[in-house]
N, C-alpha and C positions, 0 to 999 in steps of 0.2 A: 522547497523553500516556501511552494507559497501555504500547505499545508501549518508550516509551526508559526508561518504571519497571520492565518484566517481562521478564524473560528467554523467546527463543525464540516469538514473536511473540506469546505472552500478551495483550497489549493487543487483537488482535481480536475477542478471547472478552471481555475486556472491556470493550468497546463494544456488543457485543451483549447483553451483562448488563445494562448503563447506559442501552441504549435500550426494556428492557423495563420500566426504572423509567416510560417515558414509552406503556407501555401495548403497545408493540411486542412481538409476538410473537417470541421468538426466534431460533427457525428460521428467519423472514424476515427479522430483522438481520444474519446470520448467512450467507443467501446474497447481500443485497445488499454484504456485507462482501467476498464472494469476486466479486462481478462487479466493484468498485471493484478489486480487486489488479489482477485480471484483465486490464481495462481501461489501466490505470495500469501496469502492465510492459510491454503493448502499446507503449505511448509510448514509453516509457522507452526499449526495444529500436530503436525508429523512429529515435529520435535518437541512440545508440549508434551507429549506422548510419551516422546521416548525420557523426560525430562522427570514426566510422574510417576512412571512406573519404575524407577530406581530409585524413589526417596520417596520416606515415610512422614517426613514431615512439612511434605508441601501443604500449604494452606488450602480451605474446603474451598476459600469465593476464587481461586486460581484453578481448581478442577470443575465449578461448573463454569466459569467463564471458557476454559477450555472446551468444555460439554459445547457451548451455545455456540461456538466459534466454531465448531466441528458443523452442526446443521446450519450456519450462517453457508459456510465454504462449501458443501453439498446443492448447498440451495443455488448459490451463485454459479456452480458447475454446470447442473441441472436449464438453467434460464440459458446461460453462453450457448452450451448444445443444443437446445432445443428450440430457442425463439427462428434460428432463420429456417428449420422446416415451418414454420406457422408464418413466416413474414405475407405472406398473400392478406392472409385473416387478419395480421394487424395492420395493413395498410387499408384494406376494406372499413375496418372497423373506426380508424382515422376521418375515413373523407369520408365515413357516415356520421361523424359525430363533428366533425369541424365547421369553419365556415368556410365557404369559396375560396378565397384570398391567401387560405391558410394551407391549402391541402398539398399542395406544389411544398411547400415546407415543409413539411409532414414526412410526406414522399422522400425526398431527397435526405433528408435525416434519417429516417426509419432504414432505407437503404444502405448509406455509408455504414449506418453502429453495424448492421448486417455485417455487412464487408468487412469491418475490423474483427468482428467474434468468430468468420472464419478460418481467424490466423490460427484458432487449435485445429483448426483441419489438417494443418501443415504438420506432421512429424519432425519434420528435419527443426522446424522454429521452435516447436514445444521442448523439443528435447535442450537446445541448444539457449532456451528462456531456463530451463533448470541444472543447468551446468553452473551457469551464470549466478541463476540464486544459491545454490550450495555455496558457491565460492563469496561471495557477497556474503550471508549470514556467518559462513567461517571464518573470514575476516572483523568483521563486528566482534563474536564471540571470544577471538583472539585477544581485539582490542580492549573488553572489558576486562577479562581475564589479565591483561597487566597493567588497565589502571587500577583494578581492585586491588591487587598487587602493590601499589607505590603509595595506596592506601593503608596498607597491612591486614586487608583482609585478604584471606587463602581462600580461594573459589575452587571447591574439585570442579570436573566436566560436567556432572547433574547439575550441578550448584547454577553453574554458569552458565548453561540452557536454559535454567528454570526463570533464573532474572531476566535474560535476554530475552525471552519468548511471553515474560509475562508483560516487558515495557512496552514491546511492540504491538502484541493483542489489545494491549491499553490504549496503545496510538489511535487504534482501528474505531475508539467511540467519540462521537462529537463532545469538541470539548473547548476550552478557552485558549486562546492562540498562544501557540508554542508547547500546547499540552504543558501548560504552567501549574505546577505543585503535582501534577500526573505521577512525573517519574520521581520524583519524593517520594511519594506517596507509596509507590508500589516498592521503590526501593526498599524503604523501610519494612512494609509489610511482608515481603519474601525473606528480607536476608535477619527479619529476625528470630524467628524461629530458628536460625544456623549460630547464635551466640552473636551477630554483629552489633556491636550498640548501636541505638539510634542516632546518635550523633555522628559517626561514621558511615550511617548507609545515606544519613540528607547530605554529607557532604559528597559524599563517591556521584547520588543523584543529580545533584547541582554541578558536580563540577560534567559527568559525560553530558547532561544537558547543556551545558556551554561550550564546550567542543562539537556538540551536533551541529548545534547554531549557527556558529563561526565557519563550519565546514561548508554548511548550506550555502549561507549566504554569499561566505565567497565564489563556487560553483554557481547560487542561482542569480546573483547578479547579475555573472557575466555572460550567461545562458542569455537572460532577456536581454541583456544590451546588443548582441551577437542578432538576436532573433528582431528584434526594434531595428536594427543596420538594413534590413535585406537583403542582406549578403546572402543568407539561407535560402531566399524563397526557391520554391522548384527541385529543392534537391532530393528531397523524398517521398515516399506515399504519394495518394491521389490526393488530387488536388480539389477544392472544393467548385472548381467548375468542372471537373470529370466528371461525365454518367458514372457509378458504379456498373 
């Protein structure tokens, strides 16, 4: 939710805000936040893939955006794995550049995101965070496939990858809150090249962006209202007065 209210991907700093209402530290909301992108562009890129390489008439700025999102998502895998062998070097390199006051800050943050970017250490969570995604993107992909449907436009399975995974790659770039004119935008530019008029892909775009909306909202309202109660606090993760 707070991602399509905030400009420039805002809503992940606020998720991690909202989950320290629930006692989370948030250093470690914060990297589990960046192993979810992480994770989740991975896919995203997989099915790009498999979305371009059976159609001829995907568009060129959809295969290097795919390009760029392939070494975005490598790069982001790369840091997850490798920063907590270096965490010594970057907390040294911290409370050599900081001031006093600050370094206990420093420390204590640098620690937690540590702690959360371990959770790919976990096989049993990795595997069980990509069950979850397959089933989640399958569902979305379903869902488009019969509003396009009640549209009158006929989506094969490529078809329906290719719009799905280019709206979402589009999410991934800072942009005006709610990704406003985004999914227009890319609507129209994918599905015309497949014969869809313009006027039927701004509407199919507007209308799943007003269903996202609605869906959000409803869910993230009551997330924060639930997490504002303190009813939550305690019940998960470490806590930010826990040592990691």
């Amino acid at each position: 939710m707070g991602n399509f209210l905030l400009p420039a991907r805002l809503g992940d700093v606020f998720r991690a805000t909202n989950l320290g209402r629930a006692g989370i530290s948030g250093g470690f909301a914060l990297a589990t936040v960046f192993v979810e992108r992480v994770l989740d562009t991975v896919f995203l890129v997989f099915l790009s893939g498999i979305a371009l390489g059976n159609l001829r008439e995907a568009p060129i700025w959809l295969v290097r955006g795919s390009r760029a999102m392939t070494v975005v998502a490598c790069g982001g895998i790369a840091f997850a794995v490798l920063l907590p062998y270096f965490e010594p070097l970057v907390l040294r390199l911290g409370e050599a550049c900081l001031p006093r006051r600050w370094r206990s800050l420093w420390r204590g943050l640098v620690e937690q995101f540590v702690l959360g970017l371990r959770s790919l250490r976990d096989a049993r969570r990795v595997l069980g965070f990509a069950v979850l995604t397959i089933a989640i993107w399958t569902l979305d992909g379903a869902g488009l496939w019969a509003l396009a449907s009640g549209f009158g436009v006929q989506l094969s399975p490529g078809t329906t990858l290719l719009v799905m995974t280019a709206l979402a790659l589009s999410s991934a770039v800072p942009v005006a809150p709610g990704n406003l004119g985004v999914y227009q935008m890319v609507g129209v530019a994918v599905l015309a090249p497949f014969g869809v008029a313009r006027a039927r892909a701004l509407a199919l775009g507007l209308t799943l962006q007003l269903l996202i909306v609605a869906n959000l909202l409803m869910w993230g309202l009551g997330s924060v209202a639930y997490l504002s109660s303190g009813r939550s606090r305690g019940s998960h993760g470490p806590s930010s007065s826990t040592p990691a």
